[in-house]
BALO-316684 format. One record per residue (C-alpha): residue in one letter; residue number from 0; x, y, z. Coordinates in nm, 2 decimals. Last residue first. Layout:
<nodes>
@type: A&seq: NUM&px: X&py: Y&pz: Z .
...
</nodes>
This chain:
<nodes>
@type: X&seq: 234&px: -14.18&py: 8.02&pz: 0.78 .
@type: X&seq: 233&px: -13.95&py: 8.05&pz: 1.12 .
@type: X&seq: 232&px: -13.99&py: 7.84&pz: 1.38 .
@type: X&seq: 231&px: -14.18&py: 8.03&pz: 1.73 .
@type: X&seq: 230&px: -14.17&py: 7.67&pz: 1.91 .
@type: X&seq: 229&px: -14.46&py: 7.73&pz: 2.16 .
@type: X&seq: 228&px: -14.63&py: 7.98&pz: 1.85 .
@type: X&seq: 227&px: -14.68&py: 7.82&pz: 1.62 .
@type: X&seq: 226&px: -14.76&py: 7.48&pz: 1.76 .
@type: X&seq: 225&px: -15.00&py: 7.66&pz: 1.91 .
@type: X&seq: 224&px: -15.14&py: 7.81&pz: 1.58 .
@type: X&seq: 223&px: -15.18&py: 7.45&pz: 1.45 .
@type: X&seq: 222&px: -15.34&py: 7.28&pz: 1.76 .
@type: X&seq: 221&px: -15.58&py: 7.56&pz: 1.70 .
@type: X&seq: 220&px: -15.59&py: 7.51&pz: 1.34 .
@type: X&seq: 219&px: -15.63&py: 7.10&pz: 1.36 .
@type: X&seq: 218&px: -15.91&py: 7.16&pz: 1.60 .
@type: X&seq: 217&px: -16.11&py: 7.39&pz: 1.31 .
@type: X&seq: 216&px: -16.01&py: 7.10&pz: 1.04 .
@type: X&seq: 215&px: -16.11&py: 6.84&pz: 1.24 .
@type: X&seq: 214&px: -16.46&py: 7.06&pz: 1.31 .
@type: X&seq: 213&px: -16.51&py: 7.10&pz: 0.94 .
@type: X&seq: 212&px: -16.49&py: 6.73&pz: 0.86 .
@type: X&seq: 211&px: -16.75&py: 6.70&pz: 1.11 .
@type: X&seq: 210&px: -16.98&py: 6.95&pz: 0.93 .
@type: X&seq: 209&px: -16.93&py: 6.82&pz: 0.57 .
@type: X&seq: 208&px: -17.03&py: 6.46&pz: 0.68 .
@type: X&seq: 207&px: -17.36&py: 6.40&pz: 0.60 .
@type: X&seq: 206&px: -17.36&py: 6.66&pz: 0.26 .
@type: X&seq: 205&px: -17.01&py: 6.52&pz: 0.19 .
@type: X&seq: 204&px: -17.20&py: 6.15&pz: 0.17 .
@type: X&seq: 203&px: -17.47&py: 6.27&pz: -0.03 .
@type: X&seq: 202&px: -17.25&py: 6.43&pz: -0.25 .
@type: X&seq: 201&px: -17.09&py: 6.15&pz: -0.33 .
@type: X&seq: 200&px: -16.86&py: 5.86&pz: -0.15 .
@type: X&seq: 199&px: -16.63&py: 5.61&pz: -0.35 .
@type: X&seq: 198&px: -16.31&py: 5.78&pz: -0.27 .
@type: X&seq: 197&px: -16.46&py: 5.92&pz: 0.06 .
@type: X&seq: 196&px: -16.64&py: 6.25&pz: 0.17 .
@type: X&seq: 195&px: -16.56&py: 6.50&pz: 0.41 .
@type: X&seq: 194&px: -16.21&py: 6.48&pz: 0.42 .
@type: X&seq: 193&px: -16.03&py: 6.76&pz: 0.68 .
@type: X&seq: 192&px: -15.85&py: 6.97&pz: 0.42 .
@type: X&seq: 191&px: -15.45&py: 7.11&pz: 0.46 .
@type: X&seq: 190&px: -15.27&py: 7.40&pz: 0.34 .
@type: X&seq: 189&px: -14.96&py: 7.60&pz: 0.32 .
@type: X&seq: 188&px: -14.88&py: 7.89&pz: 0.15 .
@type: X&seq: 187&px: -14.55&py: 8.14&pz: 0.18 .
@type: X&seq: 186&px: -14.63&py: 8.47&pz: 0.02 .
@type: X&seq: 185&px: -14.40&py: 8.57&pz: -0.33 .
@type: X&seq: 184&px: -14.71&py: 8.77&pz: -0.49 .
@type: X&seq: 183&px: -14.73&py: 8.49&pz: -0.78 .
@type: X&seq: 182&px: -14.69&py: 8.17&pz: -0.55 .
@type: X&seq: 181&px: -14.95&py: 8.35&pz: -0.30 .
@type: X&seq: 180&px: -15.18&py: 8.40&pz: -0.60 .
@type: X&seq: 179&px: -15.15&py: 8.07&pz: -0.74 .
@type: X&seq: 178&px: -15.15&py: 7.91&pz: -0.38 .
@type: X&seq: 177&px: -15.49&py: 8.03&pz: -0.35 .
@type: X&seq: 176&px: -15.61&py: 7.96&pz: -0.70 .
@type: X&seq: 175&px: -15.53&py: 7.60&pz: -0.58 .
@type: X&seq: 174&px: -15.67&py: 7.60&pz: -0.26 .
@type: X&seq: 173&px: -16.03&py: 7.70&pz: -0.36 .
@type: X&seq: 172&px: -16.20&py: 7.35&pz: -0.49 .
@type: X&seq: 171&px: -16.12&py: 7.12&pz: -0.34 .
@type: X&seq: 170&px: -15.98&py: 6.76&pz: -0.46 .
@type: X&seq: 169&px: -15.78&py: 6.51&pz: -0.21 .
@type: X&seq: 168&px: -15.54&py: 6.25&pz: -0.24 .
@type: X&seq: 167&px: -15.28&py: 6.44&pz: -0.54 .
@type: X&seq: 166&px: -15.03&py: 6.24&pz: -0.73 .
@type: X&seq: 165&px: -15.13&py: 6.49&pz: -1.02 .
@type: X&seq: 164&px: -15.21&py: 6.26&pz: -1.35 .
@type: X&seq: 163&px: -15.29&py: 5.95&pz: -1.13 .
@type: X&seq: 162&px: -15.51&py: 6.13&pz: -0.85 .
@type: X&seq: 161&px: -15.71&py: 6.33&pz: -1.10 .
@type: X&seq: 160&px: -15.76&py: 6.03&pz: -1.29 .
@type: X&seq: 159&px: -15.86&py: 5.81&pz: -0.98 .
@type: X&seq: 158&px: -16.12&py: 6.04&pz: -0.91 .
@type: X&seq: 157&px: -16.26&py: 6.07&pz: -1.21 .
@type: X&seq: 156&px: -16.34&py: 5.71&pz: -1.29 .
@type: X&seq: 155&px: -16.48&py: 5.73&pz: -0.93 .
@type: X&seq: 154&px: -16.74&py: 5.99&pz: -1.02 .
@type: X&seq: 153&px: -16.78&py: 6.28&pz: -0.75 .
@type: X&seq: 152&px: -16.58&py: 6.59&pz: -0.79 .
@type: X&seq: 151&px: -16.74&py: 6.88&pz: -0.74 .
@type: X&seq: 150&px: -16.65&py: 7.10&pz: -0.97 .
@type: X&seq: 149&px: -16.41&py: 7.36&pz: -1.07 .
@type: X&seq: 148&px: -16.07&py: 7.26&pz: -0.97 .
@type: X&seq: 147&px: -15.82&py: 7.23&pz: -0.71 .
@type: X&seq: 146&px: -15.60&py: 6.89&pz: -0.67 .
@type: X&seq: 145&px: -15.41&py: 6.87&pz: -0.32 .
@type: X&seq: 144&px: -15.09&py: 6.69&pz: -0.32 .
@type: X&seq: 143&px: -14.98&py: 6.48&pz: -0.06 .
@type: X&seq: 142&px: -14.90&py: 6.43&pz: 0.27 .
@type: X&seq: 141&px: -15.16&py: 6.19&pz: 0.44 .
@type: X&seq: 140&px: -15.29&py: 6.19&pz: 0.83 .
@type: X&seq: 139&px: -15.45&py: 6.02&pz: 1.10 .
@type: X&seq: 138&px: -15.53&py: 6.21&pz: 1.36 .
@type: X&seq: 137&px: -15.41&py: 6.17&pz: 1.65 .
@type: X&seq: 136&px: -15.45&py: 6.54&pz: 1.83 .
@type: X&seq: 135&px: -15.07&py: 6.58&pz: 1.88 .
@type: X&seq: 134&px: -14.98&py: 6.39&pz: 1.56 .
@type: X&seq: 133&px: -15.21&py: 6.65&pz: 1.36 .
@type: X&seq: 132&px: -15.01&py: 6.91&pz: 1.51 .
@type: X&seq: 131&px: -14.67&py: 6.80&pz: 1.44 .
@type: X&seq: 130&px: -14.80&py: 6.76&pz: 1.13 .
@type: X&seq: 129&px: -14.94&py: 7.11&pz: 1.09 .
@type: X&seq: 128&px: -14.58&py: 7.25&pz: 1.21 .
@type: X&seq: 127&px: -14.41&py: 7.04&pz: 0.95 .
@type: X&seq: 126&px: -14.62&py: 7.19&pz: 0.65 .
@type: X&seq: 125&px: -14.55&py: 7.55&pz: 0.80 .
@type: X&seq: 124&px: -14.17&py: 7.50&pz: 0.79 .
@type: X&seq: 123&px: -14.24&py: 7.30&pz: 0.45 .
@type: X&seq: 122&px: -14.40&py: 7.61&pz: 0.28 .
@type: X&seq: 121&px: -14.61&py: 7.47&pz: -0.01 .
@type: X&seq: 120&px: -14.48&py: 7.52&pz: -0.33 .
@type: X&seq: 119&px: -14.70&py: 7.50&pz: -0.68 .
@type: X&seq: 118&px: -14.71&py: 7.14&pz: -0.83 .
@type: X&seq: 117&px: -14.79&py: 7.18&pz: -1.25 .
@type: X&seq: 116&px: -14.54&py: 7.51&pz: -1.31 .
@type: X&seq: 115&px: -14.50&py: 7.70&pz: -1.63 .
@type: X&seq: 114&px: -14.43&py: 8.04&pz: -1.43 .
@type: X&seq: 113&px: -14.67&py: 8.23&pz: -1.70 .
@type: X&seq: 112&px: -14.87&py: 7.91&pz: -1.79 .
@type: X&seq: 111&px: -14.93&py: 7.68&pz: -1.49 .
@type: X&seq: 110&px: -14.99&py: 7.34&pz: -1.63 .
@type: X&seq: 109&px: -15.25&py: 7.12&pz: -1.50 .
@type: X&seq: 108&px: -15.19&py: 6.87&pz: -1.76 .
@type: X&seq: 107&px: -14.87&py: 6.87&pz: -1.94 .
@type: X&seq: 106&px: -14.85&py: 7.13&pz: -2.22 .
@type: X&seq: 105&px: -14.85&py: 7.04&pz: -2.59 .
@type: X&seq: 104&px: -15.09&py: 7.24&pz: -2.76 .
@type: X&seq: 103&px: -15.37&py: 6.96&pz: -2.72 .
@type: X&seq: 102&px: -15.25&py: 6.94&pz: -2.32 .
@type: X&seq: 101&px: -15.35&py: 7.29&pz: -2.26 .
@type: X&seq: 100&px: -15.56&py: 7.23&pz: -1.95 .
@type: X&seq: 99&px: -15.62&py: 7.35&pz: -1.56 .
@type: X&seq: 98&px: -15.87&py: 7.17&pz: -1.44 .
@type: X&seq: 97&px: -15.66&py: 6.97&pz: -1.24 .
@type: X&seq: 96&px: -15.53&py: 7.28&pz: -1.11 .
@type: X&seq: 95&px: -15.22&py: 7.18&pz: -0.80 .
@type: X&seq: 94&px: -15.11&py: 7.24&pz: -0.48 .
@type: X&seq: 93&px: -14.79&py: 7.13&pz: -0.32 .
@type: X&seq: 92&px: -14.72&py: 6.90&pz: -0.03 .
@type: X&seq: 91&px: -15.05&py: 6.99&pz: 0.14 .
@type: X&seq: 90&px: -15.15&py: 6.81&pz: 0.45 .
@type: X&seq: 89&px: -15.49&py: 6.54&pz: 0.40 .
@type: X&seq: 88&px: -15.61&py: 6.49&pz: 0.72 .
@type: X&seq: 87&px: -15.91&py: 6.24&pz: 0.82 .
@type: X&seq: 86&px: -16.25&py: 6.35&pz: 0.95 .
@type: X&seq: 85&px: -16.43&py: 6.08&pz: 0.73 .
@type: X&seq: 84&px: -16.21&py: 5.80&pz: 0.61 .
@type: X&seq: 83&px: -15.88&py: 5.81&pz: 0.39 .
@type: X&seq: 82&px: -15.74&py: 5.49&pz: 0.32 .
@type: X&seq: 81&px: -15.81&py: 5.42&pz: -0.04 .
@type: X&seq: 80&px: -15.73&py: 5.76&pz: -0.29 .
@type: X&seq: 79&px: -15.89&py: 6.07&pz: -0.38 .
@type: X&seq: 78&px: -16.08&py: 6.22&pz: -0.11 .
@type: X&seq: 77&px: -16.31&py: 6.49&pz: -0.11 .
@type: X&seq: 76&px: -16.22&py: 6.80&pz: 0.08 .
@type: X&seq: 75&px: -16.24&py: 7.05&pz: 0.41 .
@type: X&seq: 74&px: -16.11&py: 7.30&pz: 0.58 .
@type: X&seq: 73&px: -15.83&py: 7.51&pz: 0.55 .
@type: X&seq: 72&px: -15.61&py: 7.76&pz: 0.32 .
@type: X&seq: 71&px: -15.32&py: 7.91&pz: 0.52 .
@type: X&seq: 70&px: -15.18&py: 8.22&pz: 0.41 .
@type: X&seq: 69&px: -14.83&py: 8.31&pz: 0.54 .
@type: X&seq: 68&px: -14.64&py: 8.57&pz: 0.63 .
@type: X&seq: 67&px: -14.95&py: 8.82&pz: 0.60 .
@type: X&seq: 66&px: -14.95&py: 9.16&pz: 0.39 .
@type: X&seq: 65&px: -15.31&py: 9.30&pz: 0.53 .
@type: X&seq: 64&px: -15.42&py: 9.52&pz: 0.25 .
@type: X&seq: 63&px: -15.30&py: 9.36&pz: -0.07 .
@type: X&seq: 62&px: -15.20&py: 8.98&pz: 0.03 .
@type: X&seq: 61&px: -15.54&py: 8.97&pz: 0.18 .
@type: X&seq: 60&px: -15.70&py: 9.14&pz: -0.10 .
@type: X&seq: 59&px: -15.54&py: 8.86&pz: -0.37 .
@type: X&seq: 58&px: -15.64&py: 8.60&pz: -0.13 .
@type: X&seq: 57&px: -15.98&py: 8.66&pz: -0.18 .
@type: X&seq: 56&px: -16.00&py: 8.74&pz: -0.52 .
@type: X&seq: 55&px: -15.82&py: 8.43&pz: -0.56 .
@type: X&seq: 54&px: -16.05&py: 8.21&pz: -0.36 .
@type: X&seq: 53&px: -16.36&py: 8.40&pz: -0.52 .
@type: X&seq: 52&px: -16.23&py: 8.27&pz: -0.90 .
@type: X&seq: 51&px: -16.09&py: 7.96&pz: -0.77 .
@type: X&seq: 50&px: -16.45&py: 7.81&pz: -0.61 .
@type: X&seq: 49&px: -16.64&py: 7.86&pz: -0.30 .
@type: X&seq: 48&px: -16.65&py: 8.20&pz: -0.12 .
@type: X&seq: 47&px: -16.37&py: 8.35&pz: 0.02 .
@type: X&seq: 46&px: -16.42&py: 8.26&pz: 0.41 .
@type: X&seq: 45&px: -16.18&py: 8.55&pz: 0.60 .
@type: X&seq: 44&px: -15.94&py: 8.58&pz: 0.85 .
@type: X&seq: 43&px: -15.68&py: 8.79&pz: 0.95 .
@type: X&seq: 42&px: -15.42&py: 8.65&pz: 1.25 .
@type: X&seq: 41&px: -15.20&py: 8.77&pz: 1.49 .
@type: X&seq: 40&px: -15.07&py: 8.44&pz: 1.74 .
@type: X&seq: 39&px: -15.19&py: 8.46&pz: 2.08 .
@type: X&seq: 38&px: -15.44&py: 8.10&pz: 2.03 .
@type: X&seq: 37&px: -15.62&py: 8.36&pz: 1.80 .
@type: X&seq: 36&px: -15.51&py: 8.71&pz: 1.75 .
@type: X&seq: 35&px: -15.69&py: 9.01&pz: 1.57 .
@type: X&seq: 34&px: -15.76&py: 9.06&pz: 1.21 .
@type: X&seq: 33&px: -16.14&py: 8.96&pz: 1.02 .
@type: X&seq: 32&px: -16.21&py: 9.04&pz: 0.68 .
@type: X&seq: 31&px: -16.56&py: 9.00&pz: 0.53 .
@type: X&seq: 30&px: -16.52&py: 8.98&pz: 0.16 .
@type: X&seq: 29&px: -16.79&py: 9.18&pz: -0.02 .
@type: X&seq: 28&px: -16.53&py: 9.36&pz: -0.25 .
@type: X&seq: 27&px: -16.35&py: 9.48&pz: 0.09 .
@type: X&seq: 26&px: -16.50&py: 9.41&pz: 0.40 .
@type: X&seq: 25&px: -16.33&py: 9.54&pz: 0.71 .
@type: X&seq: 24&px: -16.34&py: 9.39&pz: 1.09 .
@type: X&seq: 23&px: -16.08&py: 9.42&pz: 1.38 .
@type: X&seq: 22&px: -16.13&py: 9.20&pz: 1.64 .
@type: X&seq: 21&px: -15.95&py: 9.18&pz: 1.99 .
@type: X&seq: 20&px: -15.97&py: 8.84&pz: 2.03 .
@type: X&seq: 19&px: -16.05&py: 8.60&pz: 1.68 .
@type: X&seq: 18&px: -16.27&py: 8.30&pz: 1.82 .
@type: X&seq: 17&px: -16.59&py: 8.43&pz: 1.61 .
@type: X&seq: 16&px: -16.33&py: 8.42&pz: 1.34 .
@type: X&seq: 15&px: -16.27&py: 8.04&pz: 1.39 .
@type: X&seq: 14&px: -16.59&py: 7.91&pz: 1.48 .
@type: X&seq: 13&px: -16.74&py: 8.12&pz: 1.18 .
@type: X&seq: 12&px: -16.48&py: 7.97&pz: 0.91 .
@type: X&seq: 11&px: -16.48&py: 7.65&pz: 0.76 .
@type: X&seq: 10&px: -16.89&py: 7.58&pz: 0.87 .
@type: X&seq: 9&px: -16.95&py: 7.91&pz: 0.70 .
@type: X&seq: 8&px: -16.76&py: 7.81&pz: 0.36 .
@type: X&seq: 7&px: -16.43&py: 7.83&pz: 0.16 .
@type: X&seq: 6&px: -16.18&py: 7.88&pz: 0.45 .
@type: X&seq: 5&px: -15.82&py: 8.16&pz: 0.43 .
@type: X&seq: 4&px: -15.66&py: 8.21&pz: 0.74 .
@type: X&seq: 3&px: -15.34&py: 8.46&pz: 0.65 .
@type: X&seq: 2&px: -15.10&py: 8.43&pz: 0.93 .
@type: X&seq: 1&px: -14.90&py: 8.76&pz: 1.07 .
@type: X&seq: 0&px: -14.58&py: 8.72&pz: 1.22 .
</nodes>
């Protein structure tokens, strides 16, 4: 079993890869790919870039040359709702495009054209196994959507939109074009975000708090990958 590590930024990935044993590098279109095994389970790894268009790229190449089991998208995210402090867990139970919009002909928002989808499947085997490992670390946790768009979402009025029209508690933006591509190539996703900024934070806020988020979500994928591996489920 191979799992597909996919992070945004430096801070969401350079702990992890520089943690990879036995490396084997390769770039391909400027991604930086990185296979070996981490916590004895086979990995690749690789930070995409922020936003959907590098996330897909990203994940597209994955899927292409290194044919994982699973791609997990990690690291961190605003949140969307009351309840979720700094450092907190938000696990995947689908992924949505709030950005995503056809509504004048029609269309619901953050429809899917093509397999005319809104919520894109998260693999539950894999969503159990990062719960299991949130509980082992105690961190608090919510299961819910995750909105991807765009932008940086920072406005409260927006916020509680996006949470609203998608029942989603956090916003990133990469995890969405990520699970578009796995949905599409027929590779199990799963995801989670460490929250680096609150419901009525900013970008101030995430710019204080973006490194510790990142380090929840970097002990959340070694508890992960253990997980894994002691009770060797299948995805």
């Amino acid at each position: 079993m191979l799992i597909g590590i996919i992070g945004a930024m430096a801070r969401e990935t350079d702990a992890v890869i520089a943690r990879i044993s036995s490396p084997e590098t390769d770039t391909v279109c400027g991604i930086r790919y990185c296979k070996g095994t981490l916590e004895g389970v086979p990995v690749v790894a690789a930070q995409c870039g922020i936003g959907k268009v590098f996330a897909a790229l990203c994940a597209a190449l994955m899927i292409e040359h290194w044919h994982p089991d699973l791609i997990l998208n990690i690291g961190v995210a605003g949140a969307l709702t009351d309840g979720l402090d700094i450092a907190d867990i938000v696990i995947a139970d689908s992924a949505v495009e709030h950005d995503m919009d056809t509504t004048p002909i029609g269309d619901p928002p953050g429809l899917i054209s093509g397999p005319n989808v809104v919520h894109m499947p998260v693999n539950a085997a894999a969503a159990a196994g990062i719960a299991r490992a949130a509980k082992s670390l105690g961190c608090h946790t919510v299961t819910a959507a995750i909105a991807t768009g765009d932008q940086f979402i920072e406005h409260l009025e927006d916020k509680q939109r996006i949470a609203r029209d998608f029942c989603a508690a956090a916003c990133d933006m990469e995890g969405g074009a990520i699970a578009q591509v796995a949905m599409t190539a027929g590779v199990p996703y799963a995801a989670y975000r460490a929250i680096s900024d609150t419901l009525r934070g900013n970008g101030q806020e995430y710019a204080l708090n973006a490194d510790r988020a990142a380090g929840a979500s970097i002990r959340l994928l070694t508890a992960f990958l253990n997980d894994l591996r002691e009770e060797a489920y299948e995805l």
